[in-house]
N, C-alpha and C positions, 0 to 999 in steps of 0.2 A: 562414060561407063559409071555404073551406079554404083554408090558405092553399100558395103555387106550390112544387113543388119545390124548393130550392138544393142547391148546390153545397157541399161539405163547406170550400171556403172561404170561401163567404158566411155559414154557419153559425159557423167561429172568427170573423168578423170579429163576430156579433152576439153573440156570448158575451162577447168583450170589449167591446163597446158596453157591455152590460147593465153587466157589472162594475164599469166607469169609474163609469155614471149613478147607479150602489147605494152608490160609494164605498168598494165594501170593500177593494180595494189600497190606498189612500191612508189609510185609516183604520185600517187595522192595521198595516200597517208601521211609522209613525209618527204618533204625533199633536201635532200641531203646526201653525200655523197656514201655508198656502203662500205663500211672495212670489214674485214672480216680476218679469219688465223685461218691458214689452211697447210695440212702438213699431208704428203702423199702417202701411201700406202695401199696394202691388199685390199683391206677393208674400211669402208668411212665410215666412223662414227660425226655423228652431230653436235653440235655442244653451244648452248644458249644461256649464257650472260650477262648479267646485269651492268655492264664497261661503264653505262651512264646512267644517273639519276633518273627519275620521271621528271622532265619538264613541261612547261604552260602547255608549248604548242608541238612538242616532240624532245627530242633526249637534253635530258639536263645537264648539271656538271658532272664532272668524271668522279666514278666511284671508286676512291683505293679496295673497299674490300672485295669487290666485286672483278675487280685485276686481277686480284691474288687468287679467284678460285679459280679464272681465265688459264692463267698461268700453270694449276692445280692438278688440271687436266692435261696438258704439253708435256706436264712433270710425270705423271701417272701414265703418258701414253709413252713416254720415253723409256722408262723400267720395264713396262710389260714387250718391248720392243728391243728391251738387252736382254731381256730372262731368257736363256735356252730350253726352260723349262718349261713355263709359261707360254701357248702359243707356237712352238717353233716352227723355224718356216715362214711364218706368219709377222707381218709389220701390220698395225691397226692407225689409220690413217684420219685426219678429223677437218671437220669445218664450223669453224667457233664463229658462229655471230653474236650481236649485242642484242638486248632487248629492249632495255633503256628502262625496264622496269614497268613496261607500257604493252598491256594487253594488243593492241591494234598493233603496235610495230614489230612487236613479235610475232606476230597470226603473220604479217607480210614476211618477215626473214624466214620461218616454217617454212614455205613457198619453195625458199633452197633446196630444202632436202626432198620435199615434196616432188619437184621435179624430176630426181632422180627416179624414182619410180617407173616411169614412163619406160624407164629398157626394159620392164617385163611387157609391156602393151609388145602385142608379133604386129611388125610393122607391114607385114605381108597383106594386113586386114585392111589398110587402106593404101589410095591410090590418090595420085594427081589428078585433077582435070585436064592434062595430055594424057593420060594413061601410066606415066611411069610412077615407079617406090618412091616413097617420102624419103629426100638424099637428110639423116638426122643422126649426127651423132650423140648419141642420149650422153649426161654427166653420169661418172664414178657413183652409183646408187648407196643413199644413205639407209646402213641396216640396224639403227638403233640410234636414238636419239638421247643426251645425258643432260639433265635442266629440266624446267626452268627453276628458278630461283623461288619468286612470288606466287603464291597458289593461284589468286588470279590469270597469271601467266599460263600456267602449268594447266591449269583451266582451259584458256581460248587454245593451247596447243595440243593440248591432249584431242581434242574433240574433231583437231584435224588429222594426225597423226592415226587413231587408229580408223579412219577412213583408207590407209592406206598399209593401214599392217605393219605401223613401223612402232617399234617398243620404245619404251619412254621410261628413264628412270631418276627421279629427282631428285639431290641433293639436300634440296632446303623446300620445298613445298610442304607442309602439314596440316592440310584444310581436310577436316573430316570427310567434306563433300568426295575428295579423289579415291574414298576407302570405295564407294560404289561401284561395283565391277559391274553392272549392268549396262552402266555408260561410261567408265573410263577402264573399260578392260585390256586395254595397253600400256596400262600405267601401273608403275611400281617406283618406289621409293626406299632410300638407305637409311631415312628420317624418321621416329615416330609418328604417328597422328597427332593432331592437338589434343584430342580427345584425352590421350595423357597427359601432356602438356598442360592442359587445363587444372585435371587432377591434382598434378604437382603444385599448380598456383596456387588451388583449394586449401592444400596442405599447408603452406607456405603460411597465406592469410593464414586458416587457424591456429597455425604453430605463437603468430605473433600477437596473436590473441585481438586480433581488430574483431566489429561489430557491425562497422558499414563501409564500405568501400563503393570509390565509381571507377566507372569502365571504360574507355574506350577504344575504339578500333577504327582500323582504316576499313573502306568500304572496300568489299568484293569476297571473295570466297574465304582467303585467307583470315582475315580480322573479324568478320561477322560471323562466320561458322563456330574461330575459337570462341569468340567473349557468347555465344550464343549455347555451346558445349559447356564453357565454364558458369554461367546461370543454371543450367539445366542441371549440372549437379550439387549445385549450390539449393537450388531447388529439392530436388529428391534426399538431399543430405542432413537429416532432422537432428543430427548432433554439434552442429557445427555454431547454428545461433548466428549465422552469417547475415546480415541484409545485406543488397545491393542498390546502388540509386540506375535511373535511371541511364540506359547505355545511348550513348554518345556516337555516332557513326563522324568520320571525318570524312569526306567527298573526297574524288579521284579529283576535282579542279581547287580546293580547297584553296583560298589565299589567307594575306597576312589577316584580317580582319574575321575571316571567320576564326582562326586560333586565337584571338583577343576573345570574341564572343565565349570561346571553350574554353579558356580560364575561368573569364567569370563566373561560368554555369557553376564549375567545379567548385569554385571559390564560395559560393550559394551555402553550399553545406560546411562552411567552416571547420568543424572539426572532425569532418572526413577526409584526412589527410592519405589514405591509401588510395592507389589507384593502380589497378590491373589494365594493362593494357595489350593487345594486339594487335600492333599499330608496323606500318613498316618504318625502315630506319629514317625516312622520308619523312614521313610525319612527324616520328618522336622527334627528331631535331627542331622541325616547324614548331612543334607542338611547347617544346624546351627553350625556344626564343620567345613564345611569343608571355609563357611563366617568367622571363628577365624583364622583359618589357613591362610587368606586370608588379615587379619587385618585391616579389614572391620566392626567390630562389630557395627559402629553407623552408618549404612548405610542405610540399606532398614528400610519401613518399613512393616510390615507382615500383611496380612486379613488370618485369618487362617480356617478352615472350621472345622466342629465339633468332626472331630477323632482326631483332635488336641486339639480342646474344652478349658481348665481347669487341661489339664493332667502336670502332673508335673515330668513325664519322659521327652519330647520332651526337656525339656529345662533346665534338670538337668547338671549344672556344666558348662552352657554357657549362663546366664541370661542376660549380655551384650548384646549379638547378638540379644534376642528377647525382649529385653523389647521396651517399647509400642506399640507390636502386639495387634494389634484387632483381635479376635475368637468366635464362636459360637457357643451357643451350645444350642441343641433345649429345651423349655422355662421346667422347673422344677421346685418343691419344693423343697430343699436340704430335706432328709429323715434324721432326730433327731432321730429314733429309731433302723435306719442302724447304725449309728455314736454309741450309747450305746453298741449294738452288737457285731462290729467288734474290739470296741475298750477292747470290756471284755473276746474277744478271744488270748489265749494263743496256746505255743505249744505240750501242753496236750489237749486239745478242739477243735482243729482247723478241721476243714471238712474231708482236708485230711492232711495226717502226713508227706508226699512229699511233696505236692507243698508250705504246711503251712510252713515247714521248712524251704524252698527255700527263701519263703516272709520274713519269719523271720530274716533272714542271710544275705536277702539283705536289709534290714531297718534297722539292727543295726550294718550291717559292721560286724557281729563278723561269726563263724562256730561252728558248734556242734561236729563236726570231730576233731577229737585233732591232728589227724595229719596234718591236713590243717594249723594247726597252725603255725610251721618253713616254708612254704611257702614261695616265694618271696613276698607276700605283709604281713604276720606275723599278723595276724588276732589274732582277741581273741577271745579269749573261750565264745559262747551263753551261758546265765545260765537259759532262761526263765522265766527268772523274769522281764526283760523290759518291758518298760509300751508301747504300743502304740499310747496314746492319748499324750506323749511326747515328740514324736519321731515326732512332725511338723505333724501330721496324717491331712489329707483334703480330705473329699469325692469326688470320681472319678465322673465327670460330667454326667457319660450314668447311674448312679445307680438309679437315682427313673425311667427309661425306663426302663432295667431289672425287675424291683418288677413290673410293672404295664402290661409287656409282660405275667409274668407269670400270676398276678391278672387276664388278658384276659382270660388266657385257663380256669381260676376256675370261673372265671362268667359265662362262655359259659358251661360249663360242670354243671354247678349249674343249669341252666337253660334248661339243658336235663333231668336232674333229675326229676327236678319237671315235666317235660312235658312223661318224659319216664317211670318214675314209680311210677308213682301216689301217688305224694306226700310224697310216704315212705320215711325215711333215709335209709342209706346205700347204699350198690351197689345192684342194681338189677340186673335181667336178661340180659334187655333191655340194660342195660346203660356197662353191662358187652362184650356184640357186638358192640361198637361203631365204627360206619364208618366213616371213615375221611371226607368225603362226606358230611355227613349230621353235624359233627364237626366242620366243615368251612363256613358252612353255620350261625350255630348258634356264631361261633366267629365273624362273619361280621356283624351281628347282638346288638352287645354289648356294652352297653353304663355307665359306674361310673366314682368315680370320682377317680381318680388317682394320683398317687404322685406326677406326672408331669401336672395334671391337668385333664380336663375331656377326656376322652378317650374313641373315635368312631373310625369306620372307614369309610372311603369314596367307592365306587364303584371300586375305584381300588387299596382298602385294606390299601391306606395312611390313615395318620394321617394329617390335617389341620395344614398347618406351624406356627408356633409361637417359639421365637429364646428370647434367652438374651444374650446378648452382653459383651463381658470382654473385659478387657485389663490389658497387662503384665503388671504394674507396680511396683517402687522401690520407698519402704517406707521405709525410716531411714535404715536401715543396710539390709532390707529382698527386696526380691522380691515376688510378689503375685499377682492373679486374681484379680481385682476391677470390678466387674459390673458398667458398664458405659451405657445402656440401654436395649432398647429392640426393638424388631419388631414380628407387627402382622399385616399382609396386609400395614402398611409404617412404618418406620423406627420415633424412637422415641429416642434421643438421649442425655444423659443430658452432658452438655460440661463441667459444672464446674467440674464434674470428672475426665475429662483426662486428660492426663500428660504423654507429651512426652520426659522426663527425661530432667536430666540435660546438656544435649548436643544438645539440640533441644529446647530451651528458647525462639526462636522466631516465635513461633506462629504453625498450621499445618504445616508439611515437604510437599516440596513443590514435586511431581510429574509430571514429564514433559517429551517428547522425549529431548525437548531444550530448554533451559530458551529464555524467549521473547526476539525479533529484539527490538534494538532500534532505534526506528523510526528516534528521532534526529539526528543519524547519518548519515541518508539515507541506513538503511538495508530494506530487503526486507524477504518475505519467499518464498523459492523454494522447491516443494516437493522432495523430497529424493526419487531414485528411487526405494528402496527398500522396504519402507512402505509410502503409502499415509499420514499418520498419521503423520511422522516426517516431522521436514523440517531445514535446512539448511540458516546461516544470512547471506548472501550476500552485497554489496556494489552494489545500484543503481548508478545509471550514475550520474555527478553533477547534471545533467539540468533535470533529471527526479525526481515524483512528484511521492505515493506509491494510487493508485485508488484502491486497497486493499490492504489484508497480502500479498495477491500472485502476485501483478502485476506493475511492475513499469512503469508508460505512460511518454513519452517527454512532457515536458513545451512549448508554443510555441513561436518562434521567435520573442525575446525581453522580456522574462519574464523569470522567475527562480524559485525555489522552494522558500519554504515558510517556516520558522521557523521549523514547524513540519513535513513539508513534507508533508501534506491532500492536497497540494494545489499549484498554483502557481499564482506568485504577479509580477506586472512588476518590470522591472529595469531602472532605474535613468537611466538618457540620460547624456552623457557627452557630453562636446566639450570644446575646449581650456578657460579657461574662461584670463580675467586682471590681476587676483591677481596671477596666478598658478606660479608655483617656472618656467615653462619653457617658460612665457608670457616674463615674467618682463626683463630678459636679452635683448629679442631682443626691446621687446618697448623704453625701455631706449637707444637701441642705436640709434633704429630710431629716437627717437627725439631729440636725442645727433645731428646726421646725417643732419635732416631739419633743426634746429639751427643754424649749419655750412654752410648749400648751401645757407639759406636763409643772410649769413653774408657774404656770396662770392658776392651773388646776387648784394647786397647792395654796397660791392665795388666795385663792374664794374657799376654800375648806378653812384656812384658820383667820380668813373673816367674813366668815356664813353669814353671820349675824350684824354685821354692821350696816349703814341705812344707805351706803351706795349698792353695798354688794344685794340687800335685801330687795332695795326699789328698781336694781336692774331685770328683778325677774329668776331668784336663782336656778329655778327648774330646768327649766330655757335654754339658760347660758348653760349650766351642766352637759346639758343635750347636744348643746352646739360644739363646746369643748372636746367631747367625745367623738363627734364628726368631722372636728378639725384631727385631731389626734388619727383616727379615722384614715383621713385622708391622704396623711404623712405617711403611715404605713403600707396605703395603700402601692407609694413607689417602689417599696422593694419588690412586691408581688410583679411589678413590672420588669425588674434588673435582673431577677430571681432567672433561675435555667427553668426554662418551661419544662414541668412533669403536671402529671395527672393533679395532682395538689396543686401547686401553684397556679395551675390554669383553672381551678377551681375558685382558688381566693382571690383571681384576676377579674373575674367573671363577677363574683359578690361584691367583693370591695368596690372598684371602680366607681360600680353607679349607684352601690348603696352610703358610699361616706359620703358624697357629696351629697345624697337625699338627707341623711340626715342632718347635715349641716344647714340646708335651706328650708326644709321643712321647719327648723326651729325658729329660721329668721323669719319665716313665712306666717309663722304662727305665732309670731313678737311684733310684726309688723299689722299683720292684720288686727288684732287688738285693739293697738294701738290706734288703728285708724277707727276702727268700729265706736271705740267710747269718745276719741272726740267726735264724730259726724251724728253720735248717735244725740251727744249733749246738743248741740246746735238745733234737734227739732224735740228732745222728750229729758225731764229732768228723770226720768227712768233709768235705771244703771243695765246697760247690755248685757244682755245672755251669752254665757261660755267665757267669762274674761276671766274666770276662778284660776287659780294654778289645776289645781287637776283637771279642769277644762281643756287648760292648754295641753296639758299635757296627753289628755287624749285624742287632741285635736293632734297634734305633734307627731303621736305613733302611727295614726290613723293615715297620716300619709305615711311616712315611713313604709307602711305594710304593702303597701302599693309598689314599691319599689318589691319587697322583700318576695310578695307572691309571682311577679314578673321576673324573677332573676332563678327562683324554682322553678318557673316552668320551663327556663330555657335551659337549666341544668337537665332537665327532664327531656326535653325532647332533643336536645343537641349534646348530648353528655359531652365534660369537658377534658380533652385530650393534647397532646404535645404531637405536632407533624412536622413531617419536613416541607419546607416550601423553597420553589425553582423560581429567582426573581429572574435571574442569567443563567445561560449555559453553564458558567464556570461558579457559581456559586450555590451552596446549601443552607440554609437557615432552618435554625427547629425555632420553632413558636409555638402557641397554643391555637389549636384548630381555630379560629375564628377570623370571618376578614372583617377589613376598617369598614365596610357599612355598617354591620352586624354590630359593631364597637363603638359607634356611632350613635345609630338606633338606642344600645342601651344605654344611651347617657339623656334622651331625649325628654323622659321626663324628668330629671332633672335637671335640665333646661328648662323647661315649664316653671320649676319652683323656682329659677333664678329668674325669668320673666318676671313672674307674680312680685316675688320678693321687689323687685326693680320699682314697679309700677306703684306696690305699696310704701316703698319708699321716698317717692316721688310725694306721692301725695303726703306725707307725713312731714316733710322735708322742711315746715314752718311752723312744728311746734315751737310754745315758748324753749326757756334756758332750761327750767326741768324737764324739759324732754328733750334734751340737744342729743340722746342718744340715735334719735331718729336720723339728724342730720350722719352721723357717720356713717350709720347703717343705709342712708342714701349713696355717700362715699365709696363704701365697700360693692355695692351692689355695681354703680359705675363700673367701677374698676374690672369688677368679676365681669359682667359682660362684656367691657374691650378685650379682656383676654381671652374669651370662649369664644367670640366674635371672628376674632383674629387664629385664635387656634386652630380652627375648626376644617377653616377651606386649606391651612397650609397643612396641617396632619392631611389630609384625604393628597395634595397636590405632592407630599413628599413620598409616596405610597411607592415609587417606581425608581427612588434614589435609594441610598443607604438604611438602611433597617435601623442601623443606631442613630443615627439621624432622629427619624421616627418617633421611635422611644425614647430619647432624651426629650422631645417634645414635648410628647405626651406626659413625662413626667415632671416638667417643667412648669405644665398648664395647671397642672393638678397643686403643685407647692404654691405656684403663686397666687393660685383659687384661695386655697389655705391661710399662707400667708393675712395676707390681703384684707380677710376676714376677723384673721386674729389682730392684728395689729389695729385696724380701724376700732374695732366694737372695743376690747380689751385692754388694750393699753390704755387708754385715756383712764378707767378705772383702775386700774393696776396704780398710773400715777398717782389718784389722789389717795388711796387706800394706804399707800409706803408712802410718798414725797409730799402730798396736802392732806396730811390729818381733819386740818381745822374743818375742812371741807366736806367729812365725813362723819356730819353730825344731825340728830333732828331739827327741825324748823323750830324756832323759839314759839311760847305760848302767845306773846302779841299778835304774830305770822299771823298762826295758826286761827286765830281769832277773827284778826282782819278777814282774814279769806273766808271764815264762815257767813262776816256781816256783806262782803261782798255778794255770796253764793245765795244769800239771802235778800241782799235788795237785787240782786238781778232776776232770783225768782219773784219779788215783789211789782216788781215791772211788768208793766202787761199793756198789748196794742204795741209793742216796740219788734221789730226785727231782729231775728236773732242776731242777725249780723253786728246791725247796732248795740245792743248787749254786750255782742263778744268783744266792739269796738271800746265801749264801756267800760269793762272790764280788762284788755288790755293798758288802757291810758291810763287805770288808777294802779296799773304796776300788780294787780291781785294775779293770782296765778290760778287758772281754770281748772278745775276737779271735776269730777264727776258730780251728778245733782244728787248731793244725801244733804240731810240736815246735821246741824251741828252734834245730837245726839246719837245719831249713827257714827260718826268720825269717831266719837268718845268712846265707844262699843266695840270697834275694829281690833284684832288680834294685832301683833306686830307683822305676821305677811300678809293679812289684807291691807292694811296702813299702807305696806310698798308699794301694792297697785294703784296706787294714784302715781306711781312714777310708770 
């Protein structure tokens, strides 16, 4: 017989029929034996718990908190099952599986209540291949399901669940993703969304005033959707000044090695010690050993999100690492009559006799197995006589959400009652077909007041955010939750509660990518190319000024930063001042220097007339005297503060005392040379050797100097500027640079050449002309020091300024010097200390040398040379060629030029 068309959904519903009845989801996913709580009654509800951790290859070790909500539900189904009020008539009846915390074992336990279903399928519609009705007694149908725990979970079960029309309302799920009623339209919750949840963290951070914080989360709905909600307003939120580093996913296989790896990353940012996380209690504990391993415990500090809540797994046996974590957990009554319950069940009463066990053995450390007992860790013997309420018992954060999920399905069912059978107790007809359909409707509908407070839902099946806020802290020897505030749309915090233990005394820990630039020192901030958010202290330039965090500007030419660096201030002008340690040497010698020419002066005035002072030339020396004097003055004009004047009489003086100081020698020397070279071929007496000769010979350079120092006055007028050797330094000088200073000294260079050269050759006259030899001496001398001056002034150009000018004024005294001392003193001495020496040639002399000058001009066919050789040997001393009646004739200052 064939059998009747279906519907492409009665054909899924029997493919999973078959599947369930074959066992093969159940038996391959995990093998292991199933426990489950089952309590009878009218009505089944579902109920999916978390009894065991997520492990490697299926359920891990047993979850205390995950018991207590186990129990939560037994406790909540037992009240609505004594109220006469609530429900009458009416017993609501449950089938509590585990989930293990694991999407796939929970999608197979689902499968339970899934089955139920099947007694709406009319079994009239199919047949045996004998012909006869399928002999099937369907399960007690499950009409609303309370769980799961993990958004993940809540995730893979939802998406079976309303395949079948069966409502769904979770305790502790809060992954934005389940707000979508397009695809989880049978899902409703007693919990906010993260979406607030996130909010509240938002607030949190900025209440603590951090600047960077990282994130992580366990992978799947729950952990990704919040830290991905908590970015997004972190993002859209322009007052907050929040950065984030990058988000960190922990894998559903995650092992010990990758939480070593997730320290370190975290550890990268150093003094980003916040970290937000939405992580399940799974990971934080993972995540919490593997920071001890790390020897890090007082490092971060922790925002924890609500599957962390208050639970006292996460942070069993590593209270260091997280004590003063901030957590959340959505806002509650702690339940007084859960705490009486749980704490008067033993292991004779307990729901079920497995997992009661299980809780029992792991709160008292001991085993009921006696062979467990030689074990390597040698356990003791359970007697079930432990007390619970002594054993540190603290109710699990999600426990008044559990009681208030279920309160849901019995106020919604309360409320079909009265609407579907008129008023009657018991179970009617009506209320015995109920559709999931029109169940979920009246569950969205439902409003009392609940353990956790008033309980509605919104349009998309939330519950309105309101959160209370803990924190881990260590009171005298324990560690424990302190409620430290709350938030309901803004963040409400009481401070004098918190306490960030005794390694953190100074105040909130600070959160940061990098502790702040210090401006004082000239740092700067440069964004890091890997996060905008960080940034890196750099070292500004000296001369730069910070015009924000991010950008360093130049000061400008003659100014400098400023204390703090906001700004810049000018800088103090120097220039040589009187007092400087590199004035005082050269002033003192200059007017060491003017003391002495003005004392030379003064002896040749009050012995003008005597026959050293007359035969050395007085005109001359006068000349030369004045250009020494000259020259001494000339170093003040250099110490002097540059102004318009002083750069004026920088400019004259300089190159005009030294012209005239060698112009004079130049024009003493040359003379000199011309009347002896001239006697050696013509007893003719040379042209121009008169005193006013020289003395126009004399000016006549001079003017050379005088008109070249006008014109540059003329075309370069002389002024006082500032000059920039360094960023941090200002110097006023007189407009002019060391070529230009240089240049003008160049022709008198020339006349210290000349002078040299005519020295040289002069340099063997007799003893009456031994003034030649000094004036050879002097010259010497003056060109080692020009010589030597010259390239170290131009090479010190780029070192200190007073350097410089002490130099230069140093070259200039010793020029001076040098000059007076050679020519001058030797006469000075005999004029005051050899009198005797300071007299005419006697008439014999005088005679001899005429009869000499006369038989040498008597001589003829001889060589001058021979002559002059002649006339050395006989000791005569060589003149100029006059006769003896010209000598007789001479004034007393032409007399002198024969010296």
């Amino acid at each position: 017989m064939a059998r009747p068309v279906m519907g492409v959904y009665q054909e899924l519903l029997m493919v999973l029929f078959t599947i369930y009845n074959l066992g093969i989801g159940r038996h391959t996913v995990v093998s292991m034996p199933v426990e489950s709580v089952r309590i009878d009654g009218n009505i089944i509800l579902g109920g999916l718990f978390p009894v065991h951790e997520n492990g490697i290859n299926g359920c891990g070790t047993f979850d205390l908190g995950g018991y207590q909500r186990l129990e939560a539900m037994v406790y909540a189904l037992e009240k609505i099952n004594n109220d006469q009020e609530l429900l009458p008539g009416i017993n609501i009846g449950a089938l509590i599986l585990d989930t293990c915390s694991r999407e796939t074992y929970a999608l197979e336990q689902t499968m339970e209540f899934v089955t139920s279903t099947m007694t709406r399928i009319d079994l009239n519609a199919f047949t045996c291949p004998n012909g006869s009705t399928p002999d099937y007694e369907p399960p007690q149908p499950t009409i609303g399901v309370v769980g799961a725990a993990g958004s993940p979970v809540s995730t893979m079960v939802a998406n079976i669940l309303r395949l079948f029309k069966i409502p769904q309302v979770s305790y502790a799920s809060t992954s934005p993703e389940l707000s979508d009623k397009s695809r989880y339209d049978y899902f409703l919750r007693v919990v906010p969304p993260d979406t607030y949840q996130a909010q509240a963290m938002l607030d949190i951070v900025t209440a603590l005033g951090w600047k960077y914080v990282s994130t992580v989360a366990s992978a799947g709905n729950y952990g990704e959707d919040g830290i991905s909600a908590f970015r997004n307003l972190t993002r859209f939120s322009n007052d907050t000044g929040l950065c984030l580093a990058p988000s960190e996913v922990i894998p559903r296989d995650a092992n010990k090695e990758f939480f070593d790896k997730l320290v370190v990353y975290l550890l990268n940012t150093e003094h980003a010690r916040g970290v937000v996380t939405f992580a399940s209690e799974t990971d934080m504990r993972s995540l919490f050993a593997a920071v001890r391993r790390a020897n890090r415990s007082d490092h971060f500090i922790w925002i924890g999100s609500d599957d962390w809540g208050t639970k006292p797994n996460p942070v069993e046996g590593q209270e260091t690492v997280a004590e003063g974590a901030i957590t959340l957990l959505p806002a509650r009554i702690p339940d007084k009559g859960f705490d009486e319950y749980f704490t008067s069940l033993t292991p004779s009463n307990g729901s079920s006799e497995v997992w009661f066990r299980e809780f029992w053995e792991r709160t008292f450390h001991c085993v009921f197995d006696e062979t467990k007992i030689e074990g390597p860790n040698k356990n003791k013997l359970c007697t079930g006589l432990e007390s619970i309420s002594a054993a540190k018992y603290e109710q699990e954060g999600k426990i008044s959400f559990v009681t208030d999920a279920v309160y849901s399905f019995a106020h919604a069912l309360h409320t079909m009652q009265a609407d579907l059978c008129n008023g009657t107790s018991g179970l009617c007809q009506e209320l015995l077909r109920i559709d999931g359909k029109q169940l979920l409707d009246y569950l969205k509908n439902v409003s009392f007041q609940g353990s956790s407070g008033t309980v509605r839902f919104n349009k998309d099946g939330d519950r309105p955010g309101s959160y209370q806020l803990y924190q881990y802290q260590r009171r005298g020897s324990e560690y424990r939750y302190e409620p430290i505030g709350t938030w309901q749309d803004k963040l409400r915090l009481n401070w004098s509660h918190v306490n960030w233990g005794d390694s953190r005394t100074d105040g909130i820990p600070m959160s940061v990518c990098a502790l702040p630039c210090d401006i004082s020192k000239g740092l700067k901030r440069q964004k890091s190319p890997a996060d905008e958010c960080c940034w890196v202290c750099s070292s500004c330039e000296p001369y730069q000024y910070l015009v924000n965090e991010w950008e360093c500007k130049n000061c400008t030419e003659g100014e400098r930063p400023d204390k703090n660096r906001t700004g810049c201030q000018e800088i103090p002008v120097e220039y040589l001042t009187w007092d400087s340690p590199w004035a005082v040497p050269p002033t003192l010698l200059a007017v060491i220097g003017i003391a002495c020419t003005t004392f030379v002066i003064a002896v040749f005035v009050r012995y003008n007339n005597t026959p050293v002072i007359r035969a050395s030339g007085r005109e001359l020396c006068y000349v030369l005297l004045f250009g020494i004097l000259a020259t001494y003055f000339a170093v003040f004009t250099l110490i002097a503060k540059p102004t318009t004047l002083t750069c004026c009489l920088r400019r004259i003086m300089l190159g005009l005392s030294v012209v005239i100081s060698y112009s004079a020698l130049y024009t003493k020397t040359n003379r000199v040379y011309r009347i002896f070279n001239s006697g050696k071929r013509s007893v003719r007496r040379p042209k121009y050797t008169s005193p006013k000769s020289q003395m126009v010979i004399c000016f006549g350079l001079v003017s050379v100097q005088l008109v070249a120092a006008a014109l540059w006055l003329a075309i370069d007028p002389p002024r006082p500027a500032k000059t920039f050797p360094f960023w941090y330094q200002v110097i006023l000088e007189c407009a002019v640079t060391d070529m230009s200073l240089v240049l003008s000294l160049v022709y008198a260079m020339v006349l210290i050449v000349m002078c040299t050269l005519y020295a040289f050759k002069t340099r063997k006259m007799p003893e009456n002309f031994n003034e030649a030899k000094f004036i050879a001496f002097a010259m010497y001398t003056t060109c080692v020091v020009w010589i030597a001056f010259i390239p170290i002034y131009i090479g010190t150009s780029s070192t200190d300024y007073k350097i410089q000018q002490t130099l230069l004024c140093l070259c200039f005294i010793v020029s001076a010097t040098v000059t007076l001392g050679c020519i001058f003193v030797p006469k000075i001495y005999i004029v005051l200390f050899a009198p005797q020496k300071n007299k005419k040639p006697s008439g014999t002399m005088m005679m001899n040398s005429r009869m000499m000058r006369s038989t040498c001009g008597s001589i003829e066919g001889k060589p001058n040379g021979e002559m002059k050789a002649q006339n050395l040997n006989a000791g005569a001393t060589p003149v100029s060629n006059t006769t003896s009646s010209d000598f007789e004739s001479r004034t007393p200052e032409e007399e002198a030029t024969r010296f």
